[in-house]
N, C-alpha and C positions, 0 to 999 in steps of 0.2 A: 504494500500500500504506500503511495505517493504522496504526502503533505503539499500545500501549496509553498510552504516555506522550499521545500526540497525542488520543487519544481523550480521555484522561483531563483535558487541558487546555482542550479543546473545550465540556467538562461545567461546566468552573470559570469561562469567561471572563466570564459576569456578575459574579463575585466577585473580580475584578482591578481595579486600576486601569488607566488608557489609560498610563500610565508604566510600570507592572508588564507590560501586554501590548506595548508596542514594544521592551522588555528584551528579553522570548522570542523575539519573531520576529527579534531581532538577532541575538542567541546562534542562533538556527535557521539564520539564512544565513550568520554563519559557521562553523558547524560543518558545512553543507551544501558550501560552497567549499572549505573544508578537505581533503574527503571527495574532492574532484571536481577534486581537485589532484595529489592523491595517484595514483587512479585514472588520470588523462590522465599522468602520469610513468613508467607502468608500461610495459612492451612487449610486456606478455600481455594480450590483450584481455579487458574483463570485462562479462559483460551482466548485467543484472536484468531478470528477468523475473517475473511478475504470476502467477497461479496457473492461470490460462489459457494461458500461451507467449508473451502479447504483453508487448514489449519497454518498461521504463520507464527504462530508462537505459542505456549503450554508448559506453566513452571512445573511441579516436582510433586505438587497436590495433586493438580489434574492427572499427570500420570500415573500415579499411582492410584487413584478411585477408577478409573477406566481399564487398568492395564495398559498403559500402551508405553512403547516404548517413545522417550519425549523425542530423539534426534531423527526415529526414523517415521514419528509423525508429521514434520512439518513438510508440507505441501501437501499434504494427502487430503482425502475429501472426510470431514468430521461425519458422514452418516454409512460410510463405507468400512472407517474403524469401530463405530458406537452403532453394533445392528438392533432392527429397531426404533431409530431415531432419523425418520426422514427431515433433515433441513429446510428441502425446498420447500413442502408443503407445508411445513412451519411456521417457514418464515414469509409464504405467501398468504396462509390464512387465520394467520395473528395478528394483531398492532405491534406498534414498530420494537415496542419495550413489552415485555412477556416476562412473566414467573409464572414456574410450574414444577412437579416432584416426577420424579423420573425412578423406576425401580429397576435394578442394574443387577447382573449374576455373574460378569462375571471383572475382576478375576476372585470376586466372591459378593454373594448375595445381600446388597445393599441399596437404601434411599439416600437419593439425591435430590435436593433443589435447585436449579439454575434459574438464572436469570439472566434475561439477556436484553442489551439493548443496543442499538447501533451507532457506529462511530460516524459521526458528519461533518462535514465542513462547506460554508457557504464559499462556491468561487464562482464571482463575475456574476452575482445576486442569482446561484442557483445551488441548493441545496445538495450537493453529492454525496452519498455512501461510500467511504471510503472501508466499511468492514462493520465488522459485529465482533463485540466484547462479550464474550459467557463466563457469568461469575459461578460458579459449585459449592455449595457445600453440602454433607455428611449429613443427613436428619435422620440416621436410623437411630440413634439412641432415643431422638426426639418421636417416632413413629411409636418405637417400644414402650417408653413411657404412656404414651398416652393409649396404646393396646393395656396395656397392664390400669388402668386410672380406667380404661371402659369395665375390662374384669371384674375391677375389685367395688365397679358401682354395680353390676351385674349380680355380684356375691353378697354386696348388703341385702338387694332387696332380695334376691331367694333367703338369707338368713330370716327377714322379715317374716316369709313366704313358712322358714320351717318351724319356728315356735305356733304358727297357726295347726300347721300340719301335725306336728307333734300332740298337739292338746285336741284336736280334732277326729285325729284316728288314734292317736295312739291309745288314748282311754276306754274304748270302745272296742279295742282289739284285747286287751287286759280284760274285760269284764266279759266279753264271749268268752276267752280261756276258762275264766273261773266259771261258768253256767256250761259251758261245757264238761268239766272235770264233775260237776254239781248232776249232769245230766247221764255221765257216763255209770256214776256209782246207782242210778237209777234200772239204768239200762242192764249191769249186771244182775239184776235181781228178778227181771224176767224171766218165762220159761225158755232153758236152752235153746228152742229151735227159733226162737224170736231175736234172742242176742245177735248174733252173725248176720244178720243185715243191718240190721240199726249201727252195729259197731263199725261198721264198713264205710256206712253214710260218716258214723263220729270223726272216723280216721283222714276221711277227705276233706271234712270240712275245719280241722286241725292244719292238714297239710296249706288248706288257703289262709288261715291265721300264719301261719307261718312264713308265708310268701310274702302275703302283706306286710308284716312286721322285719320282712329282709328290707323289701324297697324302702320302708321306712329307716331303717337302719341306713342304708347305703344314702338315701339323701342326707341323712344328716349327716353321717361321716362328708360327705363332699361339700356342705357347708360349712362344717364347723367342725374340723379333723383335732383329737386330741391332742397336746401336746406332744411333743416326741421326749421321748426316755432313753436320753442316748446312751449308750456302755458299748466298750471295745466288740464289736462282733465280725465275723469273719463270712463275708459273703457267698463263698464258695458251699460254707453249710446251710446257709438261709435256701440255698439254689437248691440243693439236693433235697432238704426237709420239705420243699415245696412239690418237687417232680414227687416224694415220696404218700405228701398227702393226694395229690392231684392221678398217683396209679390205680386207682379203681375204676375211676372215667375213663383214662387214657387203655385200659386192657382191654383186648376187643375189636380195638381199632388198628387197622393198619398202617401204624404212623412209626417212623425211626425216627428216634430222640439223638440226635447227637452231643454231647457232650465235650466245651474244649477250656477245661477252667484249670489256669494257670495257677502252677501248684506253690506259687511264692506271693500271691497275692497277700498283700498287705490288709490289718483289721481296719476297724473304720467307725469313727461314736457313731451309733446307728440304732433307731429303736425298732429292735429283732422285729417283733409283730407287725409294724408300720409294714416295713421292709417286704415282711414274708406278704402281706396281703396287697402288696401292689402285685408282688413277683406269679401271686397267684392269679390274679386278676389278671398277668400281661399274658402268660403262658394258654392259660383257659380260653383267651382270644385266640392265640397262636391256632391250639387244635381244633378251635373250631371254626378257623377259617380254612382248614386243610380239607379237600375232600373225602368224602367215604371212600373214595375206594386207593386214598393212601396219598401218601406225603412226608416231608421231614420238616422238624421243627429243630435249630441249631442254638444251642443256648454256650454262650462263651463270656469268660473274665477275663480281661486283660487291665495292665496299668501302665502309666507313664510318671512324667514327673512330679504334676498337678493334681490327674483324678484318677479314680478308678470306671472301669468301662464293665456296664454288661451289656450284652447283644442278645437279641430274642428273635430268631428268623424264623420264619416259616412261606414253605413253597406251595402258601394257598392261592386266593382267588386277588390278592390282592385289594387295594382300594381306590376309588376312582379320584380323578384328580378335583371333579367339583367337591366329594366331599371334605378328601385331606383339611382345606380352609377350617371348616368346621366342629372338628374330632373335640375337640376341646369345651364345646357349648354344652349346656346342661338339655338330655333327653336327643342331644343327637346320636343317633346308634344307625349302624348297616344291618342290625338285626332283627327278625319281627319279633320277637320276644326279650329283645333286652333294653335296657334301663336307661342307656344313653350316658348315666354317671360314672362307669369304670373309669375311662382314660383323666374323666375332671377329678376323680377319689386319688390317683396315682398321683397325676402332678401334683397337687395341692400336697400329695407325702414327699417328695422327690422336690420341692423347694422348700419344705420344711426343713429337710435335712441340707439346706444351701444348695442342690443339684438342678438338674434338668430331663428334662426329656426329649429324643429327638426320632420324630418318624421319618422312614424313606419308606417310600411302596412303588412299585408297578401294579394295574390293574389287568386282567386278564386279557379284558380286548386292547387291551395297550402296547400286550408284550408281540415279538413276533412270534413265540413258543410259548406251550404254557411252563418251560423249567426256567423262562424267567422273567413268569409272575410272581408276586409274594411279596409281605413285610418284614422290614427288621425295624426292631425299637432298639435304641441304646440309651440305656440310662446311666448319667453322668453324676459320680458322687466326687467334691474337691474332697483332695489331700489334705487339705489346709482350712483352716474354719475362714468363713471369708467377713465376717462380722469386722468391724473397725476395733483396734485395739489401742491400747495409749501404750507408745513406745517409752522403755526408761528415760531418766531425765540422764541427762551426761554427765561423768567425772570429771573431777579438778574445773570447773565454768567452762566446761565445753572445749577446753584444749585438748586435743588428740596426741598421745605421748606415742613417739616414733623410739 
């Protein structure tokens, strides 16, 4: 891009001296590293771009929020490096100055804001574009915040929603029990050939108190999860005490469990029961997303420096990519008979204990084969508590003795 100043000293340089003209070009570079000093200190990335889209300059932010490499992007066309981001129809069916959030993957899964507005200059009383300046910055922290701030307005009012719930059924499911238990001791005292159907009617309609009083449990746990009771526990047993309650489901089925739990795995404060009933809840998804007629479910520990990793695979049917969004909402379920609250009861345990949870799935008509459709969960627990701590104060006033 051409300044009119540039132009205009281009017109004069026969009328210079070689002293007069190494003056300018000095003041030009340094007024150009000045520029480009300034720019590379910033941590919003800033492009310039040419009136076409192609890129003539991009400090050390922008590179690195897009990936690109910064020497071998200049001259290149900015919607040719950024796929996804068509310029020309941007900048034809925008006003002149634009902001907008741009969701980026790669060279890893992030929000961006730019703004862009373009560079002018009036010559000879007519408005030219000499280029367009794109400012960037980083709003994923600011995206997550305010996901986490819809959540946690989400979880109040269900909390609202479960002291109603609570005092509504739950009183009413306690007092069928006991008219039930009241009606049973009745029912034995009939003549023998009359017990055995009536007791059969009792059994069933115990089994629906029972059901009722699980969903009832399971919401409340996912509104209002107990504290965690953390003490040294070793995940590797929580894994197998789980496959071990979970084998009387699992017999029967044609499903191989594989097992890959690394036998140096570090303990971890972790309240055992939390832990086991997510592990159970991830697993019981696993096998029953696998088909009848067979499947593998891969359960693996690994660690690094920071956390420890479990993995929970299984080569079922997968999940579709509109729902993935959603996994996380209270009564969203792929199931016709389930609850919708597993995966919100897990997380809600799994940042108790300061971790995470992270889905990856193919859905079945997504994959080219069905050996790779399927989910893996890994749930991330820090090595390290990640609470804020008050570092000691220093010896001798803070001098550091060498």
């Amino acid at each position: 891009m051409k300044s009119s100043f540039i132009e205009k000293l281009l017109s004069r340089l026969d009328r210079l001296s070689p002293r007069q003209v190494q003056s300018l070009v000095d003041r030009l570079l340094r007024d150009k590293g000045f520029l480009e000093s300034v720019f590379e200190a910033l941590h919003e990335g800033v492009l310039i771009l040419d009136p076409e889209g192609s890129i003539t300059f991009l400090n050390t932010a922008a590179a690195r929020l897009f990936g690109l490499d910064a020497d071998a992007s200049i001259g290149q066309s900015l919607s040719k490096l950024i796929r996804g981001l068509d310029w020309q129809s941007l900048t034809r069916t925008q006003p002149s100055t634009l902001s907008r959030d741009l969701e980026i993957f790669y060279p890893e899964h992030r929000f961006v804001n730019f703004y862009l507005s373009p560079i002018a200059e009036e010559i000879d009383g007519t408005n030219r574009v000499l280029g367009t300046v794109l400012l960037v910055r980083d709003i994923t922290e600011d995206k997550k915040s305010t996901a986490e701030t819809l959540e946690s307005e989400k979880l109040n009012a269900l909390t609202l929603l479960a002291a109603g719930v609570a005092h509504e059924i739950g009183n009413p499911l306690n007092s069928l029990g006991i008219h039930l238990q009241l009606l049973e001791r009745k029912i034995r005292k009939l003549p023998p050939g009359d017990v055995d159907p009536l007791m059969e009617h009792l059994t069933t309609a115990r089994s629906e108190i029972a059901r009722l009083d699980t969903l009832l449990q399971d919401f409340l746990h996912a509104i209002r999860p107990a504290r965690a009771d953390l003490r040294p526990t070793k995940l590797n047993e929580l894994v197998r005490e789980t496959l071990k309650t979970l084998e009387p489901e699992l017999t029967g089925r044609t499903i191989t469990i594989h097992l890959n739990l690394h036998e140096h795995l570090p303990s971890l404060p972790l309240d055992p029961d939390q832990i086991r009933q997510a592990l159970f809840n991830l697993i019981k998804n696993a096998y029953q997303a696998v088909p009848a007629s067979g499947g593998e479910i891969t359960v693996a520990t690994t660690f690094n420096e920071h956390e420890i990793l479990v993995r929970i695979a299984d080569t079922g049917s997968g999940i579709p990519p509109e729902v993935l969004g959603s996994l996380f909402e209270p009564y969203s379920t792929t199931k016709s008979s389930g609850t919708g609250l597993g995966l919100l009861i897990v997380r809600r345990i799994l940042r108790e204990h300061g971790g995470e949870i992270e889905i990856q799935s193919v859905a079945s008509e997504m994959a080219e084969d069905d050996k790779q459709s399927g989910t893996t969960i890994t749930l991330h627990f820090p090595r390290t508590d990640k609470r804020a701590r008050l570092l000691p104060a220093p010896d001798n006033d803070g001098v550091i003795e060498i």
